[in-house]
C-alpha positions, 0 to 999 in steps of 0.5 A: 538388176532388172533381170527375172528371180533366178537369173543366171549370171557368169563369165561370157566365153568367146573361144578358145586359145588356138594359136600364139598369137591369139595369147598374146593379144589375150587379156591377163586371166584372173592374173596368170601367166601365160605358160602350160601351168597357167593360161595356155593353149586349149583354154577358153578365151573370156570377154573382158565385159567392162572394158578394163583389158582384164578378165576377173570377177568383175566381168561377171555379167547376165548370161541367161534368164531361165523363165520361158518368154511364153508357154502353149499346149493344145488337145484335138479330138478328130474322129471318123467313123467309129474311129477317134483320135486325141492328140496333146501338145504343149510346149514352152519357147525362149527359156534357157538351160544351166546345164550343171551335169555337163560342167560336171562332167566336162570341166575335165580337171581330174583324171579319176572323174568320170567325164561324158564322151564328148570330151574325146574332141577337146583340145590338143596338140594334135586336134587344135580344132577340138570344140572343148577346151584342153584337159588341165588340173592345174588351174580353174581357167575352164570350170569357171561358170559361163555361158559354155553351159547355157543351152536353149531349153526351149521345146514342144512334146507330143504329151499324149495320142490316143487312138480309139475304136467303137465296136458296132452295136450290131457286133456287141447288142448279143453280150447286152453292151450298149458301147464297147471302145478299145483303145490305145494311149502313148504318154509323152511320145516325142520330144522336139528340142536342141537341148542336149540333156535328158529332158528340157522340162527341168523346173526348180532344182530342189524347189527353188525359185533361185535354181529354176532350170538348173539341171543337175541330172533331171530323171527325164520324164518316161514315156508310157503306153497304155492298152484299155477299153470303155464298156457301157452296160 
């Protein structure tokens, strides 16, 4: 309660078992036992939320809220001489990303699926300082939904530029033309963002105020160029 429509809720990580130690201190995960079927070596550690000295449903806690704490844009006209130059930028701050594509296509539970390159670095007995969790498909340790996969989706983007030229009217009096303008437009330019899918400007998954930011492999916006020119008779 108290947290924006949509918010996202699962399991807060806090690494990943590295050494034996650590196992043994670990708290019981959803009731296995510690060996290479259940939890072992290369899974991801839980935060036990409520202080019970389990990890289950019940630490299930808020991990992110997907609305932006503001939104902003802004459009600059500079001109000198008989050239123009217009520039839109807008961009969104404090939101958050449930990457849905990566626990797909990082969760690593089966041999067969398709996995993204990342995976390369996971966890095993000779890269135990991999950053993903190890390959199994012998338990869901590491395909329960946390805050593994909420990612900041904040973001700024040169929406569009354009840059113009007015031909002098000496030059274009002869072919009867009081104003003749070429000019040159990019649509959406240059993203700026740490987030690491295709585009940070997810919206609603299937329109839905309860999957706002839930990107299941959002088609990214595509950039466009534009040649043209305004003539007046």
């Amino acid at each position: 309660p108290g947290y924006a429509v949509g918010s996202f809720y699962g399991l807060v990580t806090d690494g990943i078992f590295r050494t034996d130690a650590e196992l043994q201190a670990g708290n019981p995960q959803f009731g296995y036992s510690l060996d290479e079927q259940h939890t072992w070596l290369g899974d991801v550690r839980f935060k036990d939320i409520n202080g019970d000295k389990l990890i289950d449903a019940r630490d299930i806690t808020f991990i992110g809220n997907p609305l932006p704490k503001f939104t902003y844009g802004f459009t600059n006209t500079f001109r000198y001489k008989d050239f123009d130059a217009t520039v839109f930028i807008q961009g969104s701050h404090g939101s958050k990303i449930f990457n849905f594509l990566r626990w797909q296509l990082e969760k690593m539970d089966n041999p067969f699926h398709n996995q993204l390159r990342s995976v390369k670095d996971r966890y095993t007995a000779t890269n135990t300082d991999g950053s993903l969790p190890r390959f199994t498909n012998l338990n869901t340790n590491n395909v329960y939904i946390s805050d593994r996969y909420v990612e900041d989706g904040s973001f700024m983007r040169i929406q569009n530029i354009t840059i113009g030229y007015r031909i002098p009217k000496g030059v274009i009096s002869k072919a009867l033309m009081n104003s003749f303008r070429v000019y040159v437009s990019v649509q959406n330019l240059k993203t700026f963002s740490d987030y690491s899918g295709y585009d940070p400007e997810v919206g609603a998954f299937n329109n839905s105020i309860r999957l706002m930011n839930v990107d299941a492999g959002h088609y990214p916006v595509p950039r466009t160029y534009t040649i043209g020119a305004n003539v007046e008779f």
